[in-house]
N, C-alpha and C positions, 0 to 999 in steps of 0.2 A: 214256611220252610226256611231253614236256613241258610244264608248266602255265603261264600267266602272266595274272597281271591286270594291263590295264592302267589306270593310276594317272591318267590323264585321262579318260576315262569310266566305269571301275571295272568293265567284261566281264573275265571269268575266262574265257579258251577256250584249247583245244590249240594247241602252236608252229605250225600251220598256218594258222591265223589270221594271225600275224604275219610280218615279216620282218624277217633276224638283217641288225644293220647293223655289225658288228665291237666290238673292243677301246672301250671307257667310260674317259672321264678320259684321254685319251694326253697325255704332256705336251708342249702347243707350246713353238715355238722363234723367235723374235726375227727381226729381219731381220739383226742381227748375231751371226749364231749361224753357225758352222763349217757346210759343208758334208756334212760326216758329223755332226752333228746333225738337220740336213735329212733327210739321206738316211737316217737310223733311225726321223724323224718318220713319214714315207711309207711304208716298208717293214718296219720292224721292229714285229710287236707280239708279246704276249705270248699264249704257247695253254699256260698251265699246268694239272695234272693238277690238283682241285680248286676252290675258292675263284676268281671270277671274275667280271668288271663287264662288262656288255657293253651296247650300243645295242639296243634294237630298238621297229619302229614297227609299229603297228595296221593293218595292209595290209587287212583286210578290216570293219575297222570305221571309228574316230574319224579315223583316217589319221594321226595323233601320233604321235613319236617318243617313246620313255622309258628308260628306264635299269634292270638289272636285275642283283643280287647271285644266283651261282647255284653250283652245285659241277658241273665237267663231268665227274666221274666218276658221282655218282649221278642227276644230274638235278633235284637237289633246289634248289627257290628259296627264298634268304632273304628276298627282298623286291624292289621295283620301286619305283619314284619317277621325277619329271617330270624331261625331260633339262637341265633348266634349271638342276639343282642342280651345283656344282662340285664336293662331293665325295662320298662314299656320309652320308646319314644316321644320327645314334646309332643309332637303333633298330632299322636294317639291321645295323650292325656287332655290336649287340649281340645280337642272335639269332644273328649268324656266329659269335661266342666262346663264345655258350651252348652252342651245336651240334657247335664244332670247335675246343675248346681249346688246341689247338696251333698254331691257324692264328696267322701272325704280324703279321698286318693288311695294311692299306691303303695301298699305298705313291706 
């Protein structure tokens, strides 16, 4: 199962606890941005096999949304932080390189 603390009140409880709110960091797009910009902002995101950022908010606690580095193959989380931050934190990335030397970062 998986585990998450969340980084604005600091509970550690099962993914049941919270709710998954999609894809962390998408990149926006402009008012003068192409239509098929648009339309990949909306619908296109990433479900890679590993290494992964995602939303998720405290449904049954703080009610806060946060941000969380995780691998969706084993379940394992690198780390969580406030969604406020724009990109993953060193010390998230750097447990992610410690752990999965090949992984090829943050993009």
């Amino acid at each position: 199962m998986l585990t998450l603390t969340c980084p604005c009140c600091g509970v550690t409880a099962e993914e049941t606890e919270f709710a998954p709110g999609g894809e962390a960091h998408p990149k926006r797009f402009g008012p003068d941005s192409s239509d098929a910009d648009f339309e990949g902002y909306l619908f296109a995101r990433a479900n890679p096999k590993g290494v992964h950022f995602e939303r998720w908010r405290h449904a049954y606690g703080c009610g806060k949304w946060f941000l969380a580095a995780r691998c969706t193959a084993t379940l394992e989380v690198f780390g969580t932080y406030p969604a406020q931050t724009t990109a993953p934190p060193a010390d998230v990335i750097k447990k992610i390189k410690t752990k999965r030397p090949e992984w090829e970062g943050y993009k």
